[in-house]
C-alpha positions in Angstrom: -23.4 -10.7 10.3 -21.2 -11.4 13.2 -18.7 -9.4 15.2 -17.2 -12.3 17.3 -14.4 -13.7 16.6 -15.2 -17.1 15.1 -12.9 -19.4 17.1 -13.3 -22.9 15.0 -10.8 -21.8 12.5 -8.4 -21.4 15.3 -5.5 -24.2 16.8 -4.9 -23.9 20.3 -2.4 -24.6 22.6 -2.7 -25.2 26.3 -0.1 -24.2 28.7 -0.9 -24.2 32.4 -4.4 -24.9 32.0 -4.6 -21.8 29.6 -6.2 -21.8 26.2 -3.9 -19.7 23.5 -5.1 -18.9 19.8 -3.4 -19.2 17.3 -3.6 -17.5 14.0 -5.3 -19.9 11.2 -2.6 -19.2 9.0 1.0 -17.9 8.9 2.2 -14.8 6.7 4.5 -15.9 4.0 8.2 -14.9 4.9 6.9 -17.1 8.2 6.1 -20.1 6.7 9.3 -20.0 4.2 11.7 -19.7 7.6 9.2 -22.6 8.7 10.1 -24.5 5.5 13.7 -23.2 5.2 14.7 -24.7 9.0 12.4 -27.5 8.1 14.9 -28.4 5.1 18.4 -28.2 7.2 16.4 -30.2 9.6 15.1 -33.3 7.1 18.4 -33.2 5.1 20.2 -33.7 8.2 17.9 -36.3 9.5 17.3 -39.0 6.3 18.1 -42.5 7.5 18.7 -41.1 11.0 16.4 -41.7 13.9 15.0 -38.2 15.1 12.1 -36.8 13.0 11.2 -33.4 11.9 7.9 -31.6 11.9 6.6 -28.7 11.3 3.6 -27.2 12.9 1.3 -30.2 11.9 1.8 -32.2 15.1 0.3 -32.0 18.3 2.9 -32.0 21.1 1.7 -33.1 24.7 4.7 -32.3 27.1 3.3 -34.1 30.3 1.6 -36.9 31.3 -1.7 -35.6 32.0 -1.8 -33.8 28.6 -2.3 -30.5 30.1 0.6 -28.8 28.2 -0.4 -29.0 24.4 1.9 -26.9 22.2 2.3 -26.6 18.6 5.8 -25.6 18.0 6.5 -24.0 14.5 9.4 -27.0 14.1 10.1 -29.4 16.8 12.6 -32.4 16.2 11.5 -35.4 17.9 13.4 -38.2 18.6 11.7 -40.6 20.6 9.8 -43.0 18.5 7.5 -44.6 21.2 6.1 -40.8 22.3 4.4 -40.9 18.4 0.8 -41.7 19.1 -2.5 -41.0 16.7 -3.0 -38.0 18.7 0.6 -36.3 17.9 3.6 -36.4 20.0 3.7 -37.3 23.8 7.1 -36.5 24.6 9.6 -33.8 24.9 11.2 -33.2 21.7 14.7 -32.4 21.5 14.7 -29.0 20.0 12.0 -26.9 19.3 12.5 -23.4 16.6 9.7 -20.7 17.3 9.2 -18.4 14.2 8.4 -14.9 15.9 5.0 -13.1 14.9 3.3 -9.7 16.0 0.8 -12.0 17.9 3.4 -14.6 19.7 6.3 -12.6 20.4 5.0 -12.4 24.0 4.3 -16.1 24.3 7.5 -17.3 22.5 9.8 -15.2 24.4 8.2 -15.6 27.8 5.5 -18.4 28.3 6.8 -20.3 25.4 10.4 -20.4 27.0 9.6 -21.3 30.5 7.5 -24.2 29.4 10.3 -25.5 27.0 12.9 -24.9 30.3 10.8 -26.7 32.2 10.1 -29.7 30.6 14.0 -29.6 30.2 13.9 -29.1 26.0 17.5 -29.2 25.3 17.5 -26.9 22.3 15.4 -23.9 21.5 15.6 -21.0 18.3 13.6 -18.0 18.4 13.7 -16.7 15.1 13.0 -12.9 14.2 11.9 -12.7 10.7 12.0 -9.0 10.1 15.5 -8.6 11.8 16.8 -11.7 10.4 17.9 -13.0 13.9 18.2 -16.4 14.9 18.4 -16.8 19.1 20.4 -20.0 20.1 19.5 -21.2 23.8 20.7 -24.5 25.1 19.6 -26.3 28.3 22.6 -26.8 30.6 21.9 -27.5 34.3 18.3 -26.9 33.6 18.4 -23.2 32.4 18.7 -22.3 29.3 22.1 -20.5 27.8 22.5 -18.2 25.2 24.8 -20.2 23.2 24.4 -17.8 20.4 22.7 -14.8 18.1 23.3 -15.3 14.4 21.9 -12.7 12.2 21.4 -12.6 8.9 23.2 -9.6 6.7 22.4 -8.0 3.7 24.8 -6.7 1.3 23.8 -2.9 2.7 24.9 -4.0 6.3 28.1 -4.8 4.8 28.4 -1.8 3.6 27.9 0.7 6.4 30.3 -1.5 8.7 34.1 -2.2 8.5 35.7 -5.5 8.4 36.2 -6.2 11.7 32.8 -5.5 12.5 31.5 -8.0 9.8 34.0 -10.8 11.1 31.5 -11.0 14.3 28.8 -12.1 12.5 29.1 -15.9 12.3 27.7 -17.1 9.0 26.9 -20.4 10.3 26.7 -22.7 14.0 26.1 -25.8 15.2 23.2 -27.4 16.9 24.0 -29.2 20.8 22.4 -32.2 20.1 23.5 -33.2 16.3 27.6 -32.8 16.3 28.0 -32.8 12.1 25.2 -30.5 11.5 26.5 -26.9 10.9 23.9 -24.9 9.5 24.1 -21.5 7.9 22.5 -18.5 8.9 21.6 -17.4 5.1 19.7 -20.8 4.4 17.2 -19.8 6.9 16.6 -16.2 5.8 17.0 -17.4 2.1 
């Protein structure tokens, strides 16, 4: 029997030369947020040019394919970056889904790179504080545009109205004008 860790079951991403692991599978409230923004996203998107994907696709941010990520949803909009291999491109918005083992590289590593290679739009989403993290790309930094949380019914109840009114039930994405989405179809 073996004690290593057996890597093969493993995807990996690449960032700065650096190998990162990531877990073969995702827990479920995960993958439904995965699925949930995946929805808003494809809705949105029928007949439209941009594409939606979830983390099935290989994205390679530069040209020498030393930056490989595979973003939880990415919405890609360039149609001559789609190659056999995945995505060589920047896609125009990218939504990391927060677990024990990435919180680190979403928030830090994850966000630089995205910065970087000038992303326009990137969600971190919090699934056990049902938070959603807004940052937009103006000037080449990105901007807390907003934080959108999700509350439950016993929120409500330990907080007066005016305290509820500051919780914005829905937003709207920088690069897609008509597309409001709401914060409970996420967390649903």
């Amino acid at each position: 029997m073996s004690t290593a860790v057996d890597y093969k079951h493993y995807r990996e991403e690449i960032i700065d030369g650096k190998v990162y692991y990531m877990s073969p599978s995702a827990n479920p409230i995960h993958g439904r947020i995965i699925g949930n923004v995946y929805y808003v996203f494809k809705s949105y998107l029928k007949g439209k040019t941009c594409q939606v994907f979830t983390d099935t696709i290989d994205v390679y941010l530069d040209d020498k394919k030393e930056d490989r990520v595979i973003p939880d949803v990415s919405v890609l909009c360039n149609k001559d970056c789609f190659t056999n291999r995945g995505y060589e491109g920047v896609p125009s918005l990218v939504v990391e889904v927060l677990s024990p083992t990435s919180v680190s590289r979403d928030r830090k590593i994850k966000f630089n790179l995205y910065e970087k290679y000038g992303v326009k739009e990137y969600w971190i989403i919090d699934p056990v504080n049902k938070v959603l993290e807004q940052y937009v790309l103006i000037d080449g930094k990105y901007s807390l545009e907003g934080i959108f949380v999700k509350l439950e019914e016993y929120d409500k109840e330990r907080i007066n109205e005016n305290e509820i009114s500051e919780f914005k039930s829905s937003f709207k994405t920088s690069i897609f004008d008509e597309l409001v989405v709401a914060v409970d179809d996420i967390f649903e």
